[in-house]
N, C-alpha and C positions, 0 to 999 in steps of 0.2 A: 251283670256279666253274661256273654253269650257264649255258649258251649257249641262248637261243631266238630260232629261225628263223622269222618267220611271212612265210607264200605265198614260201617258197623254189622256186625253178627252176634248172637248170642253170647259169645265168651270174650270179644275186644271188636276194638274197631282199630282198622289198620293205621288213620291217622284225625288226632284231638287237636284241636283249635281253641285256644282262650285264654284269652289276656293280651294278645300279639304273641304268645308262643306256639309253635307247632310241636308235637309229639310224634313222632312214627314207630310204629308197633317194630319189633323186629320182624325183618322180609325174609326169606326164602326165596330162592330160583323156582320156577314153575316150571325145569324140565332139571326132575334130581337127577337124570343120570350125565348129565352135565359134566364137563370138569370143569377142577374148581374155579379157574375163568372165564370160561361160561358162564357159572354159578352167579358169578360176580359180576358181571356187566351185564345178568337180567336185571337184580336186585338193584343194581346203582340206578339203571333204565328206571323200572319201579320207582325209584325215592324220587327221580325226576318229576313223575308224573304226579306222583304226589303233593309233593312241592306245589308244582303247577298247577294246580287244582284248588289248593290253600292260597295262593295269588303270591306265592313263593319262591324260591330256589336257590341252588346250592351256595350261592354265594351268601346267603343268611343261616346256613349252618353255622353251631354256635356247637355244636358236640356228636360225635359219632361212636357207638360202641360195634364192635367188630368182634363176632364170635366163632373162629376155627375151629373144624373138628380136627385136624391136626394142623400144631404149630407150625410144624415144619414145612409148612403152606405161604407162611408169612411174605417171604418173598416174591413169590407168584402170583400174591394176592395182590403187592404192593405193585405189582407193573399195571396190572389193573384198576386200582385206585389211586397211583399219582397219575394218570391221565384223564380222568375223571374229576377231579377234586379243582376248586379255582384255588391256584397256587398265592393268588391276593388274597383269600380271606380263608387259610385252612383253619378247622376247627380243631377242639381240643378231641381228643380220641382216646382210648382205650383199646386193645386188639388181647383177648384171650382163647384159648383154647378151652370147649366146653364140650363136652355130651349132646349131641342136638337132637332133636325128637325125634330125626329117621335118620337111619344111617347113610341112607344116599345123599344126605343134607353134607356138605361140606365147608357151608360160612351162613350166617345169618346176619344182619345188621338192622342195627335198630338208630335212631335219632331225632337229634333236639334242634329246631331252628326258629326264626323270629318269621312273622307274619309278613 
């Protein structure tokens, strides 16, 4: 079995390769003062490139976790991600409300797709 690491660092690597499954670490926006749909179309940006890099993409999403720092985002989040998302093969999803490492952090997402 082959394992690949891509933009591995000391404590994770942003996305694991093996077996035909992709892993993606949960993203963060790289401009936190962002709103939260800013936030949200770096990150999605992000998981694309990711993807692409794994010889992937979004239409082999197979699971999406979605972490708000407030719920009451959920909406605004959503206009942003049902544009994004291929409406042929949506994934199964979770969307919670969590604590996230910086408080300028407003959504993190993390996800599961096929090679």
């Amino acid at each position: 079995m082959t394992i690949e690491r891509i933009n591995a660092g000391n404590r994770m690597s942003q996305l694991v390769s093996a077996n035909g499954m992709i892993f993606i670490s949960g993203q963060v926006a790289e401009n936190r003062e962002g709103t939260l749909q800013e936030q949200t179309l770096n990150i999605l940006k992000n998981i694309d490139l990711l993807l692409a890099e794994a010889g992937s993409s979004k239409s082999k999403l197979l699971k999406v976790d979605v972490y708000l720092a407030a719920i009451i985002d959920f909406d605004a989040f959503n206009i942003v991600y049902d544009k994004w998302i291929d409406p042929a093969c949506p994934p199964a999803r979770v969307c919670s409300e969590a604590r996230l490492a910086d408080s300028r952090i407003k959504v993190e997402i993390a996800a599961v797709a096929l090679a």
